[in-house]
Rosetta silent file (secondary structure, phi, psi, omega in degrees, C-alpha in Angstrom):
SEQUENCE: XXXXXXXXXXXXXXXXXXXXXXXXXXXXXXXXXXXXXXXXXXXXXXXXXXXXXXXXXXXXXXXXXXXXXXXXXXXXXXXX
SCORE:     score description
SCORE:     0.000 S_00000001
   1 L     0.000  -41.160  167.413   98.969   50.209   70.318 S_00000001
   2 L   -79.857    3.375  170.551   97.571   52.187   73.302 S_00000001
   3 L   -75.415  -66.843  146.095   96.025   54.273   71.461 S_00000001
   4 H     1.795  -97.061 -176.225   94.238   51.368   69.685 S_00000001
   5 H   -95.662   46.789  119.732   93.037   50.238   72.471 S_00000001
   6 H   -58.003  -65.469 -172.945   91.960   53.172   73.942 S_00000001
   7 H   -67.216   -1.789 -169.859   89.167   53.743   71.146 S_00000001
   8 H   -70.772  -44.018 -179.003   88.712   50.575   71.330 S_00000001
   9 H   -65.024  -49.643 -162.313   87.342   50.552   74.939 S_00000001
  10 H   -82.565  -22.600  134.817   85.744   53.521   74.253 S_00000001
  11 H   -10.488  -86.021 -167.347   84.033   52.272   71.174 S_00000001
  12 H   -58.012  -53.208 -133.367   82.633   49.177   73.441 S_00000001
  13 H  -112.541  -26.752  161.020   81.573   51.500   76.114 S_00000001
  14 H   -67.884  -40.054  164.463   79.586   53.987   73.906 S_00000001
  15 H   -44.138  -96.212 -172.051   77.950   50.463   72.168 S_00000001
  16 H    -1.342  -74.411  172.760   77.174   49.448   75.706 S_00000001
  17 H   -44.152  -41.297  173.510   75.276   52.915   76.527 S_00000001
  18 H   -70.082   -6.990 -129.246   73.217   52.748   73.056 S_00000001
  19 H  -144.047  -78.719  164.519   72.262   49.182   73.992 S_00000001
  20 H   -24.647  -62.781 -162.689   71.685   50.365   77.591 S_00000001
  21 H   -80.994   -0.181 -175.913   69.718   53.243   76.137 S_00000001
  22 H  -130.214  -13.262  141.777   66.971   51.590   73.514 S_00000001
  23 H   -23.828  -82.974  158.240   66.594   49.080   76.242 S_00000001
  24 L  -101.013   86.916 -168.986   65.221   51.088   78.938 S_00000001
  25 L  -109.195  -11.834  165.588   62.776   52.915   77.819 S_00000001
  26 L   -47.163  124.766  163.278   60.236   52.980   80.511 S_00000001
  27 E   -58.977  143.044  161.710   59.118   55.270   82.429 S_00000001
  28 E  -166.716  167.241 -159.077   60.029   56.281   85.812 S_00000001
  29 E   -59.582  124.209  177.496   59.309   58.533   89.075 S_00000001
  30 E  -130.137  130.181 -175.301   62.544   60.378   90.438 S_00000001
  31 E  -102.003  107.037  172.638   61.925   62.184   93.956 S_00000001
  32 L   -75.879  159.183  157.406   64.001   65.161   94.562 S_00000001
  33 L   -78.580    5.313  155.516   63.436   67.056   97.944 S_00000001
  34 L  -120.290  -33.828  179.571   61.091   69.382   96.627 S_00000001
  35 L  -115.367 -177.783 -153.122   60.254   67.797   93.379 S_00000001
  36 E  -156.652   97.600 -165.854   59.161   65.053   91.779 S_00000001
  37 E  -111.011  162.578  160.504   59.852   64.256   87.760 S_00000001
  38 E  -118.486  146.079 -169.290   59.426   61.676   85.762 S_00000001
  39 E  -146.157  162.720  139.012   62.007   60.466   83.358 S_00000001
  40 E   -45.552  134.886 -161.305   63.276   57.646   81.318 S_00000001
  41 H   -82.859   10.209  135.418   65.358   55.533   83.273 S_00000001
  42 H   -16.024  -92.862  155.997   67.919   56.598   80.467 S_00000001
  43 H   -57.973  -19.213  158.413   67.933   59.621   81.245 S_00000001
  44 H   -47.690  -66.352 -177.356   67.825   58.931   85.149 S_00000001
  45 H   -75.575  -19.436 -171.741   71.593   57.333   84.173 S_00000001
  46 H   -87.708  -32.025  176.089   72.955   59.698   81.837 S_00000001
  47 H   -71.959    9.052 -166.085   71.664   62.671   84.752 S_00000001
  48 H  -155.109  -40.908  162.989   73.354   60.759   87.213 S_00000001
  49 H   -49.456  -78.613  171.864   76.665   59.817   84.969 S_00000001
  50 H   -16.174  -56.517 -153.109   77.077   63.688   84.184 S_00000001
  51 H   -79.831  -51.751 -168.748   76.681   65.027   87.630 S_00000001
  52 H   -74.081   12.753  168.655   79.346   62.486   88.951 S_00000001
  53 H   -71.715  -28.561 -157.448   81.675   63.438   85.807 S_00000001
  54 H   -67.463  -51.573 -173.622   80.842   66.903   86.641 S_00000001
  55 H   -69.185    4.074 -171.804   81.812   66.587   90.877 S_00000001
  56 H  -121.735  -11.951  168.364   84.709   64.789   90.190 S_00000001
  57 H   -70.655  -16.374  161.329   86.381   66.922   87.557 S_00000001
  58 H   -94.652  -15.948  148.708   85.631   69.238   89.911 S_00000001
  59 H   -51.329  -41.548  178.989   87.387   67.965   92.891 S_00000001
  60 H   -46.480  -68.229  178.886   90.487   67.345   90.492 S_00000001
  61 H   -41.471  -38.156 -178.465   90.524   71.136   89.907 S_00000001
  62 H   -63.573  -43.154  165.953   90.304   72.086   93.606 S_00000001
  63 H     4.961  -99.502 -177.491   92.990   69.624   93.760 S_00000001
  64 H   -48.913  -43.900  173.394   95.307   70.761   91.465 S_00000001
  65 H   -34.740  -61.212  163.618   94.599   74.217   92.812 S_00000001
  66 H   -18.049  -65.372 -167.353   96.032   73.182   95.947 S_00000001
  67 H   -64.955  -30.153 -158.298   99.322   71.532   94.956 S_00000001
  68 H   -81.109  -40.847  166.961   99.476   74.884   92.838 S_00000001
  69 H   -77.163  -15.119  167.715   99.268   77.001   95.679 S_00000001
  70 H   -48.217  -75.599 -175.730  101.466   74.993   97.675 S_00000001
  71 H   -74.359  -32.185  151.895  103.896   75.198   95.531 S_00000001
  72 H   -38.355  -39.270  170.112  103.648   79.338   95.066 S_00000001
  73 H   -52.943  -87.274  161.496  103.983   79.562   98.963 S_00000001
  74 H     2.275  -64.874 -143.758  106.995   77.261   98.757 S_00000001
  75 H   -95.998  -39.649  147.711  108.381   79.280   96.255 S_00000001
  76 H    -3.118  -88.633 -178.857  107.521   82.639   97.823 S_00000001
  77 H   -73.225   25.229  166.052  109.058   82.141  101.220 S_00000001
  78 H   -81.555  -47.383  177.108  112.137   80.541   99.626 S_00000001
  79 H   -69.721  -36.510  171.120  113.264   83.662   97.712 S_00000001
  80 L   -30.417    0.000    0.000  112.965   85.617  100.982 S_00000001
């Protein structure tokens, strides 16, 4: 059943984006600090959707690194 409605969600939330995406098709101006592009505002969200999957899967990892070194210290001085 949670499985279910897992795809279910995810189902609705990929419609949503295709919907989203044949929508907005306009152009528009995105100002970087040195450049300056133009894009579909589409692409504007999916470029902006990425990068924060990308930073926060990468926080997780430093994360986990963390606890994981934690516990190697931990387990280190313990054996001493």
């Amino acid at each position: 059943m949670r499985r279910l409605l897992y795809i279910a969600v995810l189902v609705a939330l990929i419609l949503v984006g295709v919907l989203f995406g044949s929508i907005n098709q306009q152009i528009a101006d995105l100002h970087l600090l040195v450049i300056s592009v133009q894009l579909r505002v589409v692409d504007i969200a999916l470029l902006f959707l990425l990068l924060g999957m990308l930073l926060g899967w990468l926080i997780i990892m430093l994360y986990s690194l963390q606890r994981k070194a934690k516990g190697w210290l931990r387990k280190s001085t313990e054996s001493r």
